[in-house]
DRENTORSE-591062 format. One record per residue (C-alpha): residue in one letter; x, y, z. Coordinates in steps of 0.2 Angstrom, whole numbers, padded with zeros to 4 digits, always signed. Example, Ala and Ser with C-alpha at 12.3 -4.5 7.8 and 13.67 -1.06 7.14 Angstrom:
2
A+0062-0022+0039
S+0068-0005+0036
//
This chain:
630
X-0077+0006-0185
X-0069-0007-0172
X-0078-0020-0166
X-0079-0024-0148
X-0076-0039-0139
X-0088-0048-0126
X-0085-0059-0115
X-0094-0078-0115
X-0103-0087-0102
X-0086-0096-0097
X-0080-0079-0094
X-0095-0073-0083
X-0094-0090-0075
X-0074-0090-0070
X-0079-0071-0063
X-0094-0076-0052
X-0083-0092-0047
X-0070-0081-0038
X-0083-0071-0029
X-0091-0085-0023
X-0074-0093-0018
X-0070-0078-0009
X-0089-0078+0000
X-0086-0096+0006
X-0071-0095+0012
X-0078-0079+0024
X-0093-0092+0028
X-0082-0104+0032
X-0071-0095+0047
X-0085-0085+0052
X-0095-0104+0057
X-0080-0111+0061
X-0075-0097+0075
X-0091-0093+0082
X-0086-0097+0098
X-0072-0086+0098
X-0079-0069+0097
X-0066-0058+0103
X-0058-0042+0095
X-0042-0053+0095
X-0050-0067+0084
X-0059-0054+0075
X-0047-0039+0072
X-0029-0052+0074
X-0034-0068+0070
X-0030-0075+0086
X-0010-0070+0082
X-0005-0085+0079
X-0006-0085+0062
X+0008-0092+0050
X+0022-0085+0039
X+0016-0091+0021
X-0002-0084+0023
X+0003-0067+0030
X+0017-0065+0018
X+0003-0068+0003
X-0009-0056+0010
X+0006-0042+0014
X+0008-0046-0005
X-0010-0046-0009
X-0017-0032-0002
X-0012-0016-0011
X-0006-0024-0024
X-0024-0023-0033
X-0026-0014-0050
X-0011-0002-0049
X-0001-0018-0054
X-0012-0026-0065
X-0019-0014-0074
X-0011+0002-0068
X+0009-0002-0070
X+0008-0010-0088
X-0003+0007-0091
X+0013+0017-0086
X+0025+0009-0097
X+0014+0011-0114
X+0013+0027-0112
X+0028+0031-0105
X+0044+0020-0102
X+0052+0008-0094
X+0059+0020-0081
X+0045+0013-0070
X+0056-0004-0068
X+0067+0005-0056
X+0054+0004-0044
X+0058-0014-0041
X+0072-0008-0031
X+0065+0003-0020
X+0057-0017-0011
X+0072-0020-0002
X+0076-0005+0005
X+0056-0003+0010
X+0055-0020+0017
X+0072-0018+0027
X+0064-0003+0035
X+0047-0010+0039
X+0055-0025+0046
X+0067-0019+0057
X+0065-0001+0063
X+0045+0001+0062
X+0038-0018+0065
X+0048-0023+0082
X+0040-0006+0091
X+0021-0011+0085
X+0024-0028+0090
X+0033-0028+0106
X+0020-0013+0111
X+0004-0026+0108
X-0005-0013+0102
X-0021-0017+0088
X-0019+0001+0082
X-0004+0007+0075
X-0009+0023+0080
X-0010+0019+0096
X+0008+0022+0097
X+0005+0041+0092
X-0003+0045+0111
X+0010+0034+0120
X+0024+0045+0111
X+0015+0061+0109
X-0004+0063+0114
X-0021+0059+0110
X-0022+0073+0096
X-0009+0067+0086
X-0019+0051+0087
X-0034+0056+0081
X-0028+0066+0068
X-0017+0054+0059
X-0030+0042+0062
X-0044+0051+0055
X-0030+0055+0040
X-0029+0036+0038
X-0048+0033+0035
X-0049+0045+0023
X-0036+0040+0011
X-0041+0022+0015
X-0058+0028+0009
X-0052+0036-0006
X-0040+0023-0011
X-0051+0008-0011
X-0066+0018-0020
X-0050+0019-0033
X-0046+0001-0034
X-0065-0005-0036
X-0071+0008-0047
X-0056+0008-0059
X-0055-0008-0065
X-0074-0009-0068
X-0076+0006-0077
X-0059-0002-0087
X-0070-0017-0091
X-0086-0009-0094
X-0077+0002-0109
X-0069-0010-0120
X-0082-0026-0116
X-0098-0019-0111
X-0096-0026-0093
X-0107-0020-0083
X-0101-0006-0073
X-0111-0005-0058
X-0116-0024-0059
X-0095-0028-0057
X-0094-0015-0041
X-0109-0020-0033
X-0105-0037-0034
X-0084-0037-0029
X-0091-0024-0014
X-0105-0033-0007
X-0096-0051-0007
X-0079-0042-0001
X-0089-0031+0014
X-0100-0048+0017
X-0085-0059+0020
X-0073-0047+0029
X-0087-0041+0041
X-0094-0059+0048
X-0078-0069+0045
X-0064-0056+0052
X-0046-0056+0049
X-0046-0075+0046
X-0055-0072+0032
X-0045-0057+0024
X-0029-0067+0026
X-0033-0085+0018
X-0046-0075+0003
X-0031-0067+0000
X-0021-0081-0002
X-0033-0088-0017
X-0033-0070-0023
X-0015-0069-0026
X-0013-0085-0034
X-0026-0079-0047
X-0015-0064-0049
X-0001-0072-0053
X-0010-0082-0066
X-0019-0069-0075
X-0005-0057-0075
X+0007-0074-0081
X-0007-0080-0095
X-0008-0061-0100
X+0012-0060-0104
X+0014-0078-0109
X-0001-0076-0122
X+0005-0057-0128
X+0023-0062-0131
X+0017-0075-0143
X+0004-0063-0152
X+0020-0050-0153
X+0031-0060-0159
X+0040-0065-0143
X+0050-0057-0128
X+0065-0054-0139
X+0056-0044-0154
X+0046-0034-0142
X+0060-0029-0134
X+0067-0023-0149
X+0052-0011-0155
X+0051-0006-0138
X+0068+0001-0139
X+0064+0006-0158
X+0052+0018-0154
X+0058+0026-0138
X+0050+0014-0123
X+0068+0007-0117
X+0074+0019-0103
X+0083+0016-0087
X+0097+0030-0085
X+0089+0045-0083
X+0097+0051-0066
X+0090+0070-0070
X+0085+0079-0052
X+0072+0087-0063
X+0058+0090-0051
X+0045+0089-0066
X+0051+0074-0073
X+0041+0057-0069
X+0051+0045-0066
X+0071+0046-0064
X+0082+0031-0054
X+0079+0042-0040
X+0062+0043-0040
X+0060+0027-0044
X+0070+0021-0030
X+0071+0032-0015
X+0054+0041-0018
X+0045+0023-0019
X+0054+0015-0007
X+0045+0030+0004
X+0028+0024-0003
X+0032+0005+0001
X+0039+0009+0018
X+0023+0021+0022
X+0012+0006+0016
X+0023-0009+0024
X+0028+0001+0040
X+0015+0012+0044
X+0000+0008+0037
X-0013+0000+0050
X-0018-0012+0036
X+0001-0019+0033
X+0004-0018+0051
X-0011-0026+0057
X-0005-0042+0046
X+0012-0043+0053
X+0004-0041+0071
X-0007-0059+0067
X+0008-0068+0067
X+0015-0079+0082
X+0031-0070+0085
X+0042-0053+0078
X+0053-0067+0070
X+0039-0072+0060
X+0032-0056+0057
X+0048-0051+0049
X+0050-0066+0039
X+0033-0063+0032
X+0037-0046+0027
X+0054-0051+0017
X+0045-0067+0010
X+0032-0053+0003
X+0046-0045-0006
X+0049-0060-0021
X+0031-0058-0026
X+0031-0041-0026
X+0047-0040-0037
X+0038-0052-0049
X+0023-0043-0051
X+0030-0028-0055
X+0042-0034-0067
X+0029-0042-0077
X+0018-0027-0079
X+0031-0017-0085
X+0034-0032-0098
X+0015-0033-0101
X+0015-0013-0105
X+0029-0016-0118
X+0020-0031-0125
X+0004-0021-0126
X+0014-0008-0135
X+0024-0021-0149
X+0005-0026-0152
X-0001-0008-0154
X+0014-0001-0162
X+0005+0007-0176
X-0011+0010-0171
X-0011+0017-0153
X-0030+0013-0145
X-0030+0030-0134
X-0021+0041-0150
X-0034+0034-0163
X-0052+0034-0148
X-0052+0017-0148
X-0052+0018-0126
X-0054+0037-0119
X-0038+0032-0103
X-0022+0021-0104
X-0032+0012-0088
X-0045+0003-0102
X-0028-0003-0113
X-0024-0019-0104
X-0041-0025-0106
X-0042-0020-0123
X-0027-0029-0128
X-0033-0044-0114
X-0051-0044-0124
X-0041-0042-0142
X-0029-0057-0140
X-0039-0068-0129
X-0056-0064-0134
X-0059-0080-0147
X-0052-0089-0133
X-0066-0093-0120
X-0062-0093-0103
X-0045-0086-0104
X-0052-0067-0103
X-0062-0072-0087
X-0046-0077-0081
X-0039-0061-0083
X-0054-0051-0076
X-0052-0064-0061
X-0036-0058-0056
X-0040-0042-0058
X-0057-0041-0048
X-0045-0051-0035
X-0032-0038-0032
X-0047-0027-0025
X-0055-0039-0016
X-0039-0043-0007
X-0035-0021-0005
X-0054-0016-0001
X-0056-0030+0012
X-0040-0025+0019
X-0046-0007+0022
X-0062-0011+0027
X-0054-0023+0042
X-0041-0012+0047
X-0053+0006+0047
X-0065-0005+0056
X-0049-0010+0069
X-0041+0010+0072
X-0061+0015+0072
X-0065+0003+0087
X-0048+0009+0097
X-0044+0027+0093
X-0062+0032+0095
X-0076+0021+0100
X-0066+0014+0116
X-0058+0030+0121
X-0073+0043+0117
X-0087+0033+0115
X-0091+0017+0126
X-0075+0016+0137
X-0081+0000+0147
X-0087-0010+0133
X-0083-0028+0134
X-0072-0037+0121
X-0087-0048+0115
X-0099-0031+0112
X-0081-0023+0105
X-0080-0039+0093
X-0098-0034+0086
X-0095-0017+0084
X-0080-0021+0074
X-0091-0033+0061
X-0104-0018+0061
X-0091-0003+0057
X-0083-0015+0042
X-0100-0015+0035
X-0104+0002+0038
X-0086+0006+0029
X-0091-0005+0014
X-0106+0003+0011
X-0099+0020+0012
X-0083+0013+0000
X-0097+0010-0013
X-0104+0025-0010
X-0088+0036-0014
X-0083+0023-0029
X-0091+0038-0042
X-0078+0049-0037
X-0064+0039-0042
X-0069+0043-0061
X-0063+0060-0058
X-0046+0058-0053
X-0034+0054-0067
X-0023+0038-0071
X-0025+0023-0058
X-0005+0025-0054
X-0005+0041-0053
X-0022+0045-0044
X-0019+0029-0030
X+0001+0036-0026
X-0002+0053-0026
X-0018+0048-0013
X-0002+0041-0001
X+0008+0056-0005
X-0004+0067+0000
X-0010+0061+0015
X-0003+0044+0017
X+0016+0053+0019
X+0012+0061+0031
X+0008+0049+0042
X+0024+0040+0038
X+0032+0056+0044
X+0025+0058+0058
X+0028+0040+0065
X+0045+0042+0059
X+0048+0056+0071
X+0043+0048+0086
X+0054+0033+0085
X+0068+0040+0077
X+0071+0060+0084
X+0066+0057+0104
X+0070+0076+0106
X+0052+0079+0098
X+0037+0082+0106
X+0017+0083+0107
X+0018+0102+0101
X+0031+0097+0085
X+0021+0081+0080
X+0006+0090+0079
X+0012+0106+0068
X+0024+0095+0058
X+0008+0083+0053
X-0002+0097+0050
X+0007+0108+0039
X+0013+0093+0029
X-0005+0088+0026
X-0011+0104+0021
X+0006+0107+0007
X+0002+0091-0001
X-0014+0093-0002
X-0012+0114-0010
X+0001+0104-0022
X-0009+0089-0026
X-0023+0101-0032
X-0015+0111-0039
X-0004+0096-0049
X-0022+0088-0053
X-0029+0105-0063
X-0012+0110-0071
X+0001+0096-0072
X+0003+0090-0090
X+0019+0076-0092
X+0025+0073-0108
X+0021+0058-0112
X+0031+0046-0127
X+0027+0043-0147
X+0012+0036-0151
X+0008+0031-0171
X-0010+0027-0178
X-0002+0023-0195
X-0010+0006-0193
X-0027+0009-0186
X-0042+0002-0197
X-0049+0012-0210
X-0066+0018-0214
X-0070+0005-0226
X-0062-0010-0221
X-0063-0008-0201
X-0047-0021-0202
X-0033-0017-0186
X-0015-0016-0196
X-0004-0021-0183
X+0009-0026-0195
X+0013-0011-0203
X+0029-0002-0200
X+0034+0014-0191
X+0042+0022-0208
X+0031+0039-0211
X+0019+0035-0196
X+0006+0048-0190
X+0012+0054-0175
X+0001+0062-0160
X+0003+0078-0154
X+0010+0077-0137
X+0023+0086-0126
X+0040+0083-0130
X+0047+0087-0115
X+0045+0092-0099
X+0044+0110-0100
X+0035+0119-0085
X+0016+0120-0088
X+0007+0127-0072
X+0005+0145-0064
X+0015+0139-0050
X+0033+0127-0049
X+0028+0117-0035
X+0014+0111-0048
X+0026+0104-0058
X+0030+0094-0045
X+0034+0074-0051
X+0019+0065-0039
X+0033+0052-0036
X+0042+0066-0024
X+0028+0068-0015
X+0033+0052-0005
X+0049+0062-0001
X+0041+0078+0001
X+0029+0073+0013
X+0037+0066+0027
X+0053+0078+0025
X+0041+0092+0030
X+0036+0083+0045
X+0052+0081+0051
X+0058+0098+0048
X+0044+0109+0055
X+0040+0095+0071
X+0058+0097+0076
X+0060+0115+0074
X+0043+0119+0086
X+0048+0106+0098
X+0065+0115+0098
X+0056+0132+0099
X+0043+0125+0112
X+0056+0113+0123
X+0060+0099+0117
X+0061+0081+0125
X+0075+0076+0134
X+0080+0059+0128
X+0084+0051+0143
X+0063+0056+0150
X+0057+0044+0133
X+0052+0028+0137
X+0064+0017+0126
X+0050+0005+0120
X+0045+0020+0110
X+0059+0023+0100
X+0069+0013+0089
X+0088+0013+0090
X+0092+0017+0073
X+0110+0015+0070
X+0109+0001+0079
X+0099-0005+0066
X+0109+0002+0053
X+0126+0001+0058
X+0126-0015+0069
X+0144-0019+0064
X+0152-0001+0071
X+0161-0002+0086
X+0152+0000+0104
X+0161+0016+0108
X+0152+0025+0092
X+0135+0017+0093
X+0132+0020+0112
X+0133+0040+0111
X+0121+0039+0096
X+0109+0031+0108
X+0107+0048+0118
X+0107+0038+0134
X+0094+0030+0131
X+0094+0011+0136
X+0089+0000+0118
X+0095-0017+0116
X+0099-0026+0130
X+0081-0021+0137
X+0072-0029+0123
X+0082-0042+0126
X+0071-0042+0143
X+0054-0039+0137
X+0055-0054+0126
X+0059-0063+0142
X+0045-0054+0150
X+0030-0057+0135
X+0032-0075+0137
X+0025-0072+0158
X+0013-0061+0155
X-0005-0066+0149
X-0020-0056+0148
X-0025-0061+0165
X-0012-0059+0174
X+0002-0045+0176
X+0020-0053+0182
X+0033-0041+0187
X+0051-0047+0186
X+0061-0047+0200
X+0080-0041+0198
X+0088-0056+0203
X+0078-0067+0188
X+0089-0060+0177
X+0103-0071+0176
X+0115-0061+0164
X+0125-0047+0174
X+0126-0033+0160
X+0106-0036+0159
X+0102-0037+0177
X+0110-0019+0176
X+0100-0013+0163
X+0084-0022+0172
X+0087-0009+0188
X+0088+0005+0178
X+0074+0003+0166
X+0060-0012+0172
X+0050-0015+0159
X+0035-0023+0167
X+0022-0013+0161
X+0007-0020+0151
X+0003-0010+0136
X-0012-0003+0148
X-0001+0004+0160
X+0010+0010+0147
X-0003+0022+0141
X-0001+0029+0158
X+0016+0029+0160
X+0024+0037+0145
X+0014+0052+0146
X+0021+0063+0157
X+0036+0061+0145
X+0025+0068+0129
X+0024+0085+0132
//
């Protein structure tokens, strides 16, 4: 019978020493800005926060146990295709950065979501922000249950001792030491990533025989595969899943997700927001890559003797940890190391949510529904209160994460199911100014509602095929001795799928959970649109231009005038931005100045100026923009 590992008192030490890190360094901000308790310190950190922390933190915070644990998961039991994803980065980042970011950030809003009523109405808001807490909800229970239960089934760990612990601290330092706290804990957390995922490669390679001969068994037994351009719907991963469908997932997380958004909004100016999300994008790459090189490793290792084929673990989740605990175990310390960086990633992606619900909780529904004159210190409490509240309630819903399939699969069909469609509907108002309050609403609706029939329906009656397996080299009855040296002649395969042959009641079941990124927001566009159009849609020129993004502009910069300004549909852009960024250095939050004409030295702006002032403060622009919404 095989005989598990434990981990020593080193290890238990290293994992008790990153939570107590973590706790201090809440302590820390919390005593150090006492005397600035405002919703700005608490919910922004003061915005004037630097590049290198908020790129680390933008890194950090969903990068959690879906790369650590999760990714290398995916490429064992799969293949490679995964890799692609890594070019999806780019085109997510360059979104996020230039066509979602500038609108938050020159709008000086705290909520994202905010945006949704000064471009639609207040019911678009609350719906997509009620949709945000509850994938937020889901997908930290996810993150802190996974790993643990990971740990608990090839080491002993304790289960509920690990989420009791990673929750408490996490909910104890985000709620009394705010943003501050979130951004520099996730600093340390992400350097302990990139060690424990480093060690973990370094270390396997050697056990395997090195990078070069695990590539060559890899590609022996069928893991090597990057050209698979099928437009099977059924099929996991193909290049153009890999890259368009996740690059839909990283842009709804980078460009549209409060907690992503709220980050860039710390920093000092848009330029440096901007450069934080690109400087985000190298670490992100990195990670990725060497999780799909610790999943080949783990299968050189294993190459006879597959752990899930043979019951050794009962989900590809538990084989990281397995191999972690199988190559590392003699080695004390080095497998605290590992859990480390693990338990990091949801520290960094559970105090993210908790700070960001607590932040579109206190905007979107205490201060508009529930104590409208509440002052910004009182706010400031209420905001620690609801992050502890949340936590609670995360640890609360971490049981039902065990029901809900593969990390990967389970955390990225959660954001294509309800996380999509919030991308969609954001998308619609700064892209397509002809749609309307009516169109948001229906399009976010109906979108929600077919993800969610098709996720269900996936979740009971999806099967993918997954690649060979072999327990040839598992121990036998009598000696209980792993053979990882054996070879693949006359190996005892597993029966799996061979192919991806429809195995649902309905085809939509079949669908990849990698389109569901594409789906998602596609449906929101396409029904918000046709009612807006069927209800009357906007008229371009009535849409305050602060509200939408001038899109080929941002895409084709280098076309000539002539073709870009009829593809602005007379709405002013450029120019007027040029304006407000004059204007935000004049205004504080005391004082409201308005321009006069003649400060504006530039003719071609002065123009622009007298046709479109931009003097509002985002208070008055809540007022303003509505009688364009409907």
């Amino acid at each position: 019978m095989y005989q598990r590992n434990e981990f020593s008192t080193l290890d238990y030490v290293i994992f008790a020493a990153t939570l107590l890190v973590s706790l201090s360094i809440g302590i820390y901000n919390a005593v150090k800005n006492r005397n600035k308790q405002s919703t700005k310190e608490i919910l922004l950190a003061g915005g004037n926060m630097g590049v290198l922390p908020v790129a680390l933190s933008l890194f950090a915070s969903f990068m959690s146990s879906i790369a650590i644990i999760g990714v290398p998961a995916e490429v064992y039991v799969y293949d490679t295709m995964f890799m692609w994803s890594v070019l999806s980065f780019p085109i997510a980042i360059f979104l996020s950065a230039h066509v979602h970011i500038p609108i938050f950030y020159n709008l000086k809003l705290t909520s994202a979501y905010e945006y949704l009523e000064l471009r639609f109405s207040r019911s678009v808001r609350i719906l997509v922000t009620i949709c945000f807490c509850m994938y937020m909800i889901m997908y930290m229970s996810i993150v802190l249950y996974a790993p643990a239960l990971a740990f608990n089934a090839v080491t002993g760990f304790s289960l509920w001792g690990a989420i009791l612990s990673v929750g408490t601290v996490c909910t104890i330092y985000t709620a009394i030491g705010g943003m501050k706290a979130v951004l520099w804990t996730d600093c340390f957390q992400a350097v302990l990533m990139f060690i424990g995922v480093i060690v973990t490669l370094i270390w396997g390679s050697i056990k395997a025989g090195g990078i070069s001969e695990v590539w060559r068994i890899a590609g022996e037994h069928e893991r090597i595969k990057f050209f698979d351009f099928s437009f099977d719907h059924s099929t996991r991963y193909t290049v153009w899943t890999g890259v368009f469908g996740q690059a839909m997932m990283w842009t709804t997380l980078f460009g549209t997700n409060q907690a992503q958004i709220q980050r860039t909004l710390t920093c000092a100016t848009l330029k440096n927001a901007q450069k934080a999300l690109w400087f985000c994008m190298p670490g992100l790459v990195i990670i990725i890559s060497m999780g799909c090189l610790n999943g080949l490793v783990a299968f050189a290792y294993y190459q006879t003797c597959d752990p899930l084929s043979a019951g050794i673990i009962k989900a590809g989740d538990q084989l990281l940890p397995l191999f972690v605990m199988e190559i590392m175990g003699s080695i004390p310390g080095l497998p605290g190391i590992f859990i480390a960086a693990v338990f990091s990633g949801s520290l960094s992606t559970v105090s993210s949510g908790l700070n960001s619900m607590s932040a579109v909780l206190l905007q979107d529904i205490v201060k508009p529904f529930i104590a409208p004159t509440i002052s910004d210190k009182k706010a400031a409490n209420v905001s620690k209160i609801m992050a502890l509240v949340l936590g609670i309630v995360c640890l609360l819903f971490s049981y039902v994460a065990s029901e809900l399939g593969s990390v990967v699969k389970a955390a990225l069909s959660m954001f294509g199911i309800m996380g999509s469609p919030v991308h969609g509907v954001i998308t619609l108002g700064m892209i397509f100014p002809w749609a309307n309050a009516k169109g948001a609403f229906a399009g976010t609706i109906t979108s929600m509602g077919i993800m969610m029939w098709i996720g269900i329906g996936s979740f009971m009656y999806k099967i993918y095929p997954i690649s060979p397996m072999s327990t040839e080299g598992c121990p036998n009855s009598t000696t209980g001795i792993w053979n990882h040296s054996s070879t693949f002649s006359s190996i005892a395969m597993t029966t799996i799928p061979t192919q991806s042959e429809s195995s649902t009641i309905f085809p939509l079941y079949d669908l990849s959970y990698t389109y569901y990124m594409l789906l998602a927001p596609a449906i929101v566009l396409v029904v918000g649109l046709a009612v807006s159009f069927l209800t009357g849609h906007n008229d371009p020129k009535s849409v305050d231009p602060r509200l939408i993004c001038p899109i080929f502009d941002v895409l084709c910069p280098y076309l000539p005038e002539k073709i870009r300004k009829p593809l602005r549909f007379g709405i002013i852009h450029k120019d007027k931005y040029k304006i407000q960024s004059k204007m935000a250095e004049m205004i504080t939050e005391a004082q409201l100045i308005t321009l006069n004409p003649d400060d504006v030295k530039d003719q071609q702006e002065r123009e622009m100026f007298i046709d479109v002032n931009p003097s509002d403060t985002s208070e008055t622009l809540m007022n303003g923009t509505k009688q364009h919404t409907n």
